[in-house]
C-alpha positions as CSV (number, residue, x, y, z in Angstrom):
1,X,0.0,0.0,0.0
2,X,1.1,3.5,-1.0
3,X,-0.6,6.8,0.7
4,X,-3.6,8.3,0.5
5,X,-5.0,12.0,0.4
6,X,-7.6,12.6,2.8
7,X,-9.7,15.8,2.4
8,X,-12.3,17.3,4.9
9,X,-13.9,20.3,4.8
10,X,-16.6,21.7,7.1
11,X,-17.5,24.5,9.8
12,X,-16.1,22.6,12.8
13,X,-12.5,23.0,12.6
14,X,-11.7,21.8,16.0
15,X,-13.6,18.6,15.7
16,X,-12.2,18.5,11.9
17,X,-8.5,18.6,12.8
18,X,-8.9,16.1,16.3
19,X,-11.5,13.5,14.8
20,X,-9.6,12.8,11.6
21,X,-5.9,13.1,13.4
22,X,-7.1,10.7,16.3
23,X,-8.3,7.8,14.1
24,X,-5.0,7.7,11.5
25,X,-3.0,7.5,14.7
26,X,-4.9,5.0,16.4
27,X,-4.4,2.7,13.3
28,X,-0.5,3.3,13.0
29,X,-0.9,5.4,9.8
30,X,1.7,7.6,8.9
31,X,0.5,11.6,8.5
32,X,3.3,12.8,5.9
33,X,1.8,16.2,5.4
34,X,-0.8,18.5,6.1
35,X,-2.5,22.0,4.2
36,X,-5.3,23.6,5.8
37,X,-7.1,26.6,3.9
38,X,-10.4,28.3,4.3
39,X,-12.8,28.0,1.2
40,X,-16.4,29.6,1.1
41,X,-15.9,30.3,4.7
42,X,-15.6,26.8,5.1
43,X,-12.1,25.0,7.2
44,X,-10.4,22.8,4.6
45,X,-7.6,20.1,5.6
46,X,-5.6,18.4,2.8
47,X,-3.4,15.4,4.7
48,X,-0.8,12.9,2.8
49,X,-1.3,10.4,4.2
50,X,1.3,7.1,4.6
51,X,-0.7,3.9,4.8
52,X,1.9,0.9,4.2
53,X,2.2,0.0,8.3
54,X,-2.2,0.7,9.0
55,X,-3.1,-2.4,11.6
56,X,-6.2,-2.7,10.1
57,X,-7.6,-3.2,6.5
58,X,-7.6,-0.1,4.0
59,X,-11.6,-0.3,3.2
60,X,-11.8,-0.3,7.3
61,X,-10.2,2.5,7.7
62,X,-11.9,4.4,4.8
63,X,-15.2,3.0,6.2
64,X,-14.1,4.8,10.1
65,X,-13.1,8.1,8.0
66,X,-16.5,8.5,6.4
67,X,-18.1,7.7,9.5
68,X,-15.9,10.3,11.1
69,X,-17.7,12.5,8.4
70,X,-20.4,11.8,8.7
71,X,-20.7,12.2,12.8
72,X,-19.0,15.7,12.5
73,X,-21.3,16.3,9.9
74,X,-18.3,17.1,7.5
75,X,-17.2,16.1,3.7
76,X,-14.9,14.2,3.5
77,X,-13.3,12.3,0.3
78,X,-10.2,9.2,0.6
79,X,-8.4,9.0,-2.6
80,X,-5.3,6.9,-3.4
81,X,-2.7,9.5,-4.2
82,X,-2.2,8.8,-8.3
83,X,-6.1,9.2,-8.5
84,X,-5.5,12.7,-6.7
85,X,-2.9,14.0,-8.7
86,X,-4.9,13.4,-12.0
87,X,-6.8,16.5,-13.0
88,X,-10.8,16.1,-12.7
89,X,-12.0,17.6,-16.2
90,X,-16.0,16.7,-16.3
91,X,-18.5,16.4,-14.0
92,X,-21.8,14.5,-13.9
93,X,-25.0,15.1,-11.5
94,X,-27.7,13.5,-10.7
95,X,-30.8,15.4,-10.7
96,X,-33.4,14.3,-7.9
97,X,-32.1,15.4,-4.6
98,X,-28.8,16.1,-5.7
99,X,-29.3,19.3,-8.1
100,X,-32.7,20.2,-6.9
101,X,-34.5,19.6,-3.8
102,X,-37.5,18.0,-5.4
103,X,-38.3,14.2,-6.2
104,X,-40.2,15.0,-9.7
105,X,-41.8,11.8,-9.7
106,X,-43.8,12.0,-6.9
107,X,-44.6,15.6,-7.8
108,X,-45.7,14.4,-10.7
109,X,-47.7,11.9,-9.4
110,X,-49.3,14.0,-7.3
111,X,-50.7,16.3,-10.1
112,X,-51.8,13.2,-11.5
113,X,-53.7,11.9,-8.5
114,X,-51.6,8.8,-7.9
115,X,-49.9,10.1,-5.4
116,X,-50.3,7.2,-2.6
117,X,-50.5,4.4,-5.5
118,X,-47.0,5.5,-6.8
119,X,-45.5,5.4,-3.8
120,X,-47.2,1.7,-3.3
121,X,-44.9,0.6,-5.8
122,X,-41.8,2.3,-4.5
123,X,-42.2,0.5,-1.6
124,X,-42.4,-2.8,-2.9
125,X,-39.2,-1.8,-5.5
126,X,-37.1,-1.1,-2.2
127,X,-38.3,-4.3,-0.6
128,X,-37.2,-6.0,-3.7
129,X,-40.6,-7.4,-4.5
130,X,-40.5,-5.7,-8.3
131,X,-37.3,-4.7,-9.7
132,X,-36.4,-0.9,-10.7
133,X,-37.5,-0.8,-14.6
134,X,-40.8,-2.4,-13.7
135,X,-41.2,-0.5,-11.0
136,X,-40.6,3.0,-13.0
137,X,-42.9,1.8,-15.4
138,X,-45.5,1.0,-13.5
139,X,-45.6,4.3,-12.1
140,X,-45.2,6.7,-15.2
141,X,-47.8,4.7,-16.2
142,X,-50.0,6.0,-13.8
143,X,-49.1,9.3,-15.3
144,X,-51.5,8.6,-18.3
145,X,-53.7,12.0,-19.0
146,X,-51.8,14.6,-17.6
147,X,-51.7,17.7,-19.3
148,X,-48.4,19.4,-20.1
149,X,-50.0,22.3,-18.4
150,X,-49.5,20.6,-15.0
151,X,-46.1,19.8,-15.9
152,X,-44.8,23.1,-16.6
153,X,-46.2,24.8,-13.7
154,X,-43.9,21.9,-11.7
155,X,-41.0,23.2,-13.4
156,X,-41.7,26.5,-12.0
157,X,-41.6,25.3,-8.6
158,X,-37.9,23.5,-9.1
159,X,-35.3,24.6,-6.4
160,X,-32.1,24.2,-6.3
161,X,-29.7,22.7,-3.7
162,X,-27.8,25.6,-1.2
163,X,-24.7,26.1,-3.3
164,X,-25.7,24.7,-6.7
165,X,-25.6,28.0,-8.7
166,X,-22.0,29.0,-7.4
167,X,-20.8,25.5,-7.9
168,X,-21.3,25.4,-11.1
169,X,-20.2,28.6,-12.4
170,X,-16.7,27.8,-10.4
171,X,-16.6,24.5,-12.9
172,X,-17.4,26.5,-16.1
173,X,-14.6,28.7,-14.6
174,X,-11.9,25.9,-14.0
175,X,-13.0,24.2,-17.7
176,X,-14.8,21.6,-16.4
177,X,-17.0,19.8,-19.0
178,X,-20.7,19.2,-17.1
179,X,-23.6,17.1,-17.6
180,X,-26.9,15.7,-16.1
181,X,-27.3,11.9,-16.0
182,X,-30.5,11.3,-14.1
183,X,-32.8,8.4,-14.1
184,X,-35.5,11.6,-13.6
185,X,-37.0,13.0,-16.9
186,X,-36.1,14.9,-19.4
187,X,-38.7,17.9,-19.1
188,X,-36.9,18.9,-15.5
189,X,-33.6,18.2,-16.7
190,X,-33.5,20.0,-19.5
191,X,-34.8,23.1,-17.9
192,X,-32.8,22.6,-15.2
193,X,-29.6,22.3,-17.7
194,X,-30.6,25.1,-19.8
195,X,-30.9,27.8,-15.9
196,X,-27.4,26.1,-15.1
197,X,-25.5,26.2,-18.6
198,X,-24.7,22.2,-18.3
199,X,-23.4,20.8,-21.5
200,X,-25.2,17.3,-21.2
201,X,-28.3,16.2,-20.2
202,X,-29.0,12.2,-20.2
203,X,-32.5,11.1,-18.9
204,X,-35.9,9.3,-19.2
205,X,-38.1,10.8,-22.2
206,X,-41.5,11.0,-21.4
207,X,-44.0,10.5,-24.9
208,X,-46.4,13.3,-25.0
209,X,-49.4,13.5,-27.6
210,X,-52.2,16.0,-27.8
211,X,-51.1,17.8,-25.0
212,X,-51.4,14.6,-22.2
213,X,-48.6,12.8,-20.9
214,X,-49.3,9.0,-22.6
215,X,-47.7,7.2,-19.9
216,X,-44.7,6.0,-21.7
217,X,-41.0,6.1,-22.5
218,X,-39.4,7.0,-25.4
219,X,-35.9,4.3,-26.3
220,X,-34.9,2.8,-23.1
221,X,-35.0,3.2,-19.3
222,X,-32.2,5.1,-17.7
223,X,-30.7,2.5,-15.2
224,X,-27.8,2.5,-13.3
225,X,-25.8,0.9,-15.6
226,X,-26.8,3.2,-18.0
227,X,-25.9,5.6,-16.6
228,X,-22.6,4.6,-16.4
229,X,-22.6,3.9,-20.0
230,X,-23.9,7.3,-20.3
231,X,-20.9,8.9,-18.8
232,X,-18.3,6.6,-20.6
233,X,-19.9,8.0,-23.6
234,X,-19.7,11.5,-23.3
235,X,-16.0,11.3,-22.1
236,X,-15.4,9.3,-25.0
237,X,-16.9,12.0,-27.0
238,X,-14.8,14.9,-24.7
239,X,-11.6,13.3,-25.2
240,X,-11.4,12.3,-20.9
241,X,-10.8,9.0,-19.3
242,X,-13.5,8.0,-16.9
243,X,-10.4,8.3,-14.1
244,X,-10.8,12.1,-15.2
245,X,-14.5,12.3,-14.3
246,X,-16.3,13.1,-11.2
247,X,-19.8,11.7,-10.7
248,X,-22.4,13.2,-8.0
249,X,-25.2,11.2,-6.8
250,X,-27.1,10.3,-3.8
251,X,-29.1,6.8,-4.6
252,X,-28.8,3.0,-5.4
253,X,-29.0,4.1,-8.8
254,X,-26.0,6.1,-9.2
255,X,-23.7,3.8,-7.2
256,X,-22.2,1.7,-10.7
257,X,-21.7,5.8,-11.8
258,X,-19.8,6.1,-8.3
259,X,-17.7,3.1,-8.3
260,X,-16.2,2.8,-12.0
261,X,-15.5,7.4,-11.7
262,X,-12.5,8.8,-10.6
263,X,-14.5,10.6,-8.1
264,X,-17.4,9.6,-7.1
265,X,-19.5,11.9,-4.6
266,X,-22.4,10.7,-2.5
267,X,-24.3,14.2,-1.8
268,X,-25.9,13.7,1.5
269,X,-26.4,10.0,0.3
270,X,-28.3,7.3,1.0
271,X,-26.9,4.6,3.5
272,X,-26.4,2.2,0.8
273,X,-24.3,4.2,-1.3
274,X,-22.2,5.5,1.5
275,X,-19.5,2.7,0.9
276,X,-19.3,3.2,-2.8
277,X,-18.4,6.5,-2.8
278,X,-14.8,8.0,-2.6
279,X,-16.5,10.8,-1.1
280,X,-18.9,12.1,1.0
281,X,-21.0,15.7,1.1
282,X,-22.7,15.3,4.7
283,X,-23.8,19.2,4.6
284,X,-26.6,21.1,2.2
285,X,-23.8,23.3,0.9
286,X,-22.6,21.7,-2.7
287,X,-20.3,23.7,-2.9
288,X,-17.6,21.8,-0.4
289,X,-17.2,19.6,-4.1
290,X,-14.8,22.6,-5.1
291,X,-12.4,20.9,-1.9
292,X,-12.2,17.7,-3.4
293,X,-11.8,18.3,-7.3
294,X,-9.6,21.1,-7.0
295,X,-10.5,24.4,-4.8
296,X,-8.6,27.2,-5.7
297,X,-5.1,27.2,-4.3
298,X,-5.4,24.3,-2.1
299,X,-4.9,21.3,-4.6
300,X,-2.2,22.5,-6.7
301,X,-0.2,23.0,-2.8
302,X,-0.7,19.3,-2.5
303,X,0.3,18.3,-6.0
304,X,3.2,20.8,-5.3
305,X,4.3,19.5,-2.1
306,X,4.1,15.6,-3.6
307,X,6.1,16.3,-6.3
308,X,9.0,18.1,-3.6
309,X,9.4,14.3,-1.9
């Protein structure tokens, strides 16, 4: 084993610097250097981290990092050191409760009525008792008959995430190719795309005729292996290696996006995806992502100091 470069940023500086120190002592790992920096108004701490003589497993003492994280209600990202020294050049959200603070389906279903039979069948997807495509189906389904007019006035009602906005105008600024790969739909993605200026948008296409939602797709339902194909695709497209791309997300269905990224960031995730993810936003604020791909002044330091050994 090599080192690692451990990043947390939050508000509690104290807790910051003790609760992440204590636990890489307490497992005999190595702190080769440190840079701490303000960003946003937010405490930053950049550590090098030796790992070769850890009495423990790697993955167990990721796993007591993130918890770490998530008790001091911190972010907090674990990256092998290559992977942190390789520029981050695009960026992929999620939309649903990572982007904007509404779950569009249910909205949606709401308009329409269905409310408490949609959510019927989200049950019994996350009880495993009908699998996710079925599942989605089942419920846009439901969505037969509802007038565009509904839908638009939902778009109107779209808020963002705290931090969203300035996030991604400091990844425009840094060169960062973005994009939206959501298992949401299209009509919300697209307008949420076009206020943001994201490049791609990748999502469920709902069929609309004579002014009604029909209650179908058009081509195939996003999945999360989809998505993931749908990210490997646009890099391909960009010119960038999937180890060059950062993927946000907060559900089961973003967790093969996660895994295969360079970065993957669970945004106040979902206990299941906690463990995939190579980082974790436990605040509201998106804008901590800026501490993990590259913050201002902060990373190049690192990079700097790495390349002095």
């Amino acid at each position: 084993m090599g080192n690692i470069i451990v990043t947390s940023i939050g508000r509690d500086r104290p807790g910051i610097v003790a609760g992440i120190s204590n636990i890489l002592y307490q497992h005999n790992a190595n702190i080769l250097k440190t840079r701490a920096s303000i960003l946003g108004g937010l405490f930053v701490m950049v550590m090098v981290v030796d790992v070769s003589k850890i009495n423990l497993k790697l993955e167990e003492l990721v796993s007591k990092l993130k918890e770490k994280g998530i008790e001091l209600g911190s972010g907090i990202s674990v990256e092998d050191e290559k992977v942190y020294r390789r520029k981050k050049k695009l960026i992929a959200f999620d939309l649903d409760g990572t982007l904007i603070k509404m779950e569009t389906l249910d909205e949606l279903a709401k308009a329409a009525g269905v409310y408490d039979e949609v959510k019927k069948i989200t049950r019994m997807a996350m009880e495993g008792k009908i699998g996710f495509r079925e599942a989605l189906k089942k419920r846009v389904k439901l969505l037969k008959n509802l007038p565009v007019e509904e839908v638009e006035k939902l778009k109107e009602r779209i808020e963002f995430n705290v931090g969203v906005q300035d996030l991604v105008k400091e990844l425009k600024k840094a060169g960062f190719v973005t994009a939206i790969i959501t298992g949401g739909f299209d009509v919300f993605a697209n307008y949420v795309a076009e206020k943001l200026g994201i490049d791609y948008v990748y999502a469920n296409r709902l069929i609309v005729r004579k002014g009604v939602l029909t209650g179908e797709f058009e081509g195939k339902i996003v999945s999360a292996r989809s998505k993931l194909k749908a990210l490997a695709e646009i890099a391909k497209k960009e010119g960038i290696s999937l180890s060059e791309c950062v993927a946000v997300g907060d559900g089961a269905n973003d967790i093969f996006i996660l895994k295969s990224s360079g970065l993957g960031i669970g945004y106040k995730p979902k206990k299941v995806v906690e463990n995939h993810a190579k980082a974790l936003v436990n605040s509201e604020d998106l804008r901590t992502i800026m501490a993990f791909i590259g913050g201002g002044q902060i990373r190049k330091d690192v990079i700097r100091k790495l390349k002095r050994r």
